[in-house]
VMD Tcl script that draws the C-alpha trace (Angstrom):
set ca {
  {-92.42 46.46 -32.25}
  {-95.60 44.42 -33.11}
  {-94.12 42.07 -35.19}
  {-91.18 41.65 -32.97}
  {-94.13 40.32 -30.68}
  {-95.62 38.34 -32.98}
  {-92.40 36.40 -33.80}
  {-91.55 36.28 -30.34}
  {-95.03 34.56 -29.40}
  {-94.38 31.71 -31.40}
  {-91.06 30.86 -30.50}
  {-91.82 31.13 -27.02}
  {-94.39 28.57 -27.47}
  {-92.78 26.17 -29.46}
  {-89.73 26.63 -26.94}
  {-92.17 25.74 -24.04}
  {-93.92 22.88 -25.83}
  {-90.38 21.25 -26.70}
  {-89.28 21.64 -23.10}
  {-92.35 19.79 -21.62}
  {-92.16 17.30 -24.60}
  {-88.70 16.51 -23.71}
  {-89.39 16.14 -19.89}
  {-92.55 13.99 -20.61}
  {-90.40 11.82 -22.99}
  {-87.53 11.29 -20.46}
  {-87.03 7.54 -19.39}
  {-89.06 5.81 -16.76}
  {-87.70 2.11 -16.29}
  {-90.44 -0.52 -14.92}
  {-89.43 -2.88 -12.19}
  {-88.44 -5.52 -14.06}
  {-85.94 -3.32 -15.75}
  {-84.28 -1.75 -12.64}
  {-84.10 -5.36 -11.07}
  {-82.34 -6.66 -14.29}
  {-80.09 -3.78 -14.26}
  {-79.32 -4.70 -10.91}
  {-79.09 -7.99 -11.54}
  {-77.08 -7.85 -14.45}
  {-74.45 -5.26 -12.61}
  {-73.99 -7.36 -9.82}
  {-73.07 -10.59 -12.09}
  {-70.35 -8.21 -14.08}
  {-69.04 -7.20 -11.32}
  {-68.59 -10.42 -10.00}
  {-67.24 -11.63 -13.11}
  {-64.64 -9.11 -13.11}
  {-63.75 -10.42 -9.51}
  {-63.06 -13.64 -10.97}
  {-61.14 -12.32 -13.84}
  {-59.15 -9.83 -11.70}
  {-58.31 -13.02 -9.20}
  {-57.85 -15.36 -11.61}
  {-55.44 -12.87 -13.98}
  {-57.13 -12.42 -16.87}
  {-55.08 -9.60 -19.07}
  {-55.69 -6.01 -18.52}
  {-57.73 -5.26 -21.97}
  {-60.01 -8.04 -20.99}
  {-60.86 -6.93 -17.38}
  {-60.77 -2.98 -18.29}
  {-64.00 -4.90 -20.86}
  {-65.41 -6.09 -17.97}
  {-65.44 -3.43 -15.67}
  {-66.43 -0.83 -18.10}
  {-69.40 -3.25 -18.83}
  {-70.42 -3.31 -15.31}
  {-70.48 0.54 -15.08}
  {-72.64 0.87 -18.34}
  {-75.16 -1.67 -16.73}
  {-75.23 0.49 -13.30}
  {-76.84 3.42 -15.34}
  {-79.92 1.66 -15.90}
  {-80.23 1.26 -11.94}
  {-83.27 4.09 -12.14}
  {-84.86 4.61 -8.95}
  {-84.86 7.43 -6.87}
  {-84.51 5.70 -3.85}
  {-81.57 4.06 -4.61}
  {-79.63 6.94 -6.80}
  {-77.21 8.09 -3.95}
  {-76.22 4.52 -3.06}
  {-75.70 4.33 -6.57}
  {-73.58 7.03 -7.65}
  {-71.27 6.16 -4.77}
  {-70.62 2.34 -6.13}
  {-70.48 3.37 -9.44}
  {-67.58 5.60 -7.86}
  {-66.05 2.54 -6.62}
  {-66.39 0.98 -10.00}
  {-64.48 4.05 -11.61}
  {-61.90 3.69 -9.43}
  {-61.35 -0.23 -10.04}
  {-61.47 0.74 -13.65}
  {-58.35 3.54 -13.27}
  {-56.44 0.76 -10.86}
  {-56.79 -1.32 -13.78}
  {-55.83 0.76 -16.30}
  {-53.09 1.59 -13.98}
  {-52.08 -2.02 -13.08}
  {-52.78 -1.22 -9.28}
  {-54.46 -4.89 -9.13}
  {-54.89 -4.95 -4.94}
  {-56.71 -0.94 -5.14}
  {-59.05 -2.56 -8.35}
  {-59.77 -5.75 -6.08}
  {-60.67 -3.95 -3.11}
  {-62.75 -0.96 -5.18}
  {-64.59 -4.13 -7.13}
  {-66.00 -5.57 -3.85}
  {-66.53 -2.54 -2.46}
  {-68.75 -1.77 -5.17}
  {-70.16 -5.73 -5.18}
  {-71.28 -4.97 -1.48}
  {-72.79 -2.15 -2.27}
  {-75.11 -3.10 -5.34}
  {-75.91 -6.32 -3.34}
  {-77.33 -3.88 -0.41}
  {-79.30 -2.05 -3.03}
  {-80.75 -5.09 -4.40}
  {-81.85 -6.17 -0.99}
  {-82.86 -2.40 -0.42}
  {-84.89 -2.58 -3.82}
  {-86.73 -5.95 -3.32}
  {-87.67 -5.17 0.40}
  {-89.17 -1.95 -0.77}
  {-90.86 -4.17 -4.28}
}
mol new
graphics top color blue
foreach p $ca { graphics top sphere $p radius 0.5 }
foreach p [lrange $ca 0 end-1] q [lrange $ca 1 end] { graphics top cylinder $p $q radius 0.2 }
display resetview
């Protein structure tokens, strides 16, 4: 039984320390970076507007909105994470209207989503 304790010491320690070590590590983005991510979603988005209105082929706008949704993930703020998860939901479901040729659903999720990562910006600088 002892040296079950004395192995189990260790690894509960080092189990501990890697836990806080990992939490400690985790991301923390400045405000520069969470207005650029903003930034940068909102002009994707509004590029794949364009595309979607002026035709572009599916590959290219499925490019384009999948784009958008990997900027939206660096929108890190705790203020603004419900607002964001729901237009990033809006973004999904342009993405599947794509996919699925539905081009009046994808329009209408797209500015949808455009509306609401233009209220967070406003939400974000007011409060910056």
């Amino acid at each position: 039984m002892s040296s079950l304790k004395k192995l189990c010491i260790p690894v509960l320690v080092a189990t501990l320390a890697s836990s806080m070590a990992f939490s400690a590590s985790a991301a923390t983005f400045s405000h520069a970076e969470v207005k650029a991510a903003l930034d940068n979603t909102i002009t994707k988005v509004k590029e794949s507007i364009t595309a979607l209105e002026k035709g572009v082929e599916k590959d290219a706008l499925i490019d384009l909105v999948s784009d958008a949704r990997q900027m939206q993930k660096d929108i890190e703020n705790n203020d603004l994470e419900v607002k964001r998860q729901h237009a990033s939901k809006r973004l999904k479901t342009a993405w599947a209207a794509v996919r699925d040729g539905d081009k009046q659903l994808a329009e209408q999720s797209l500015k949808d989503a455009l509306s609401r990562y233009e209220e967070m910006q406003k939400i974000y600088v007011a409060s910056h």
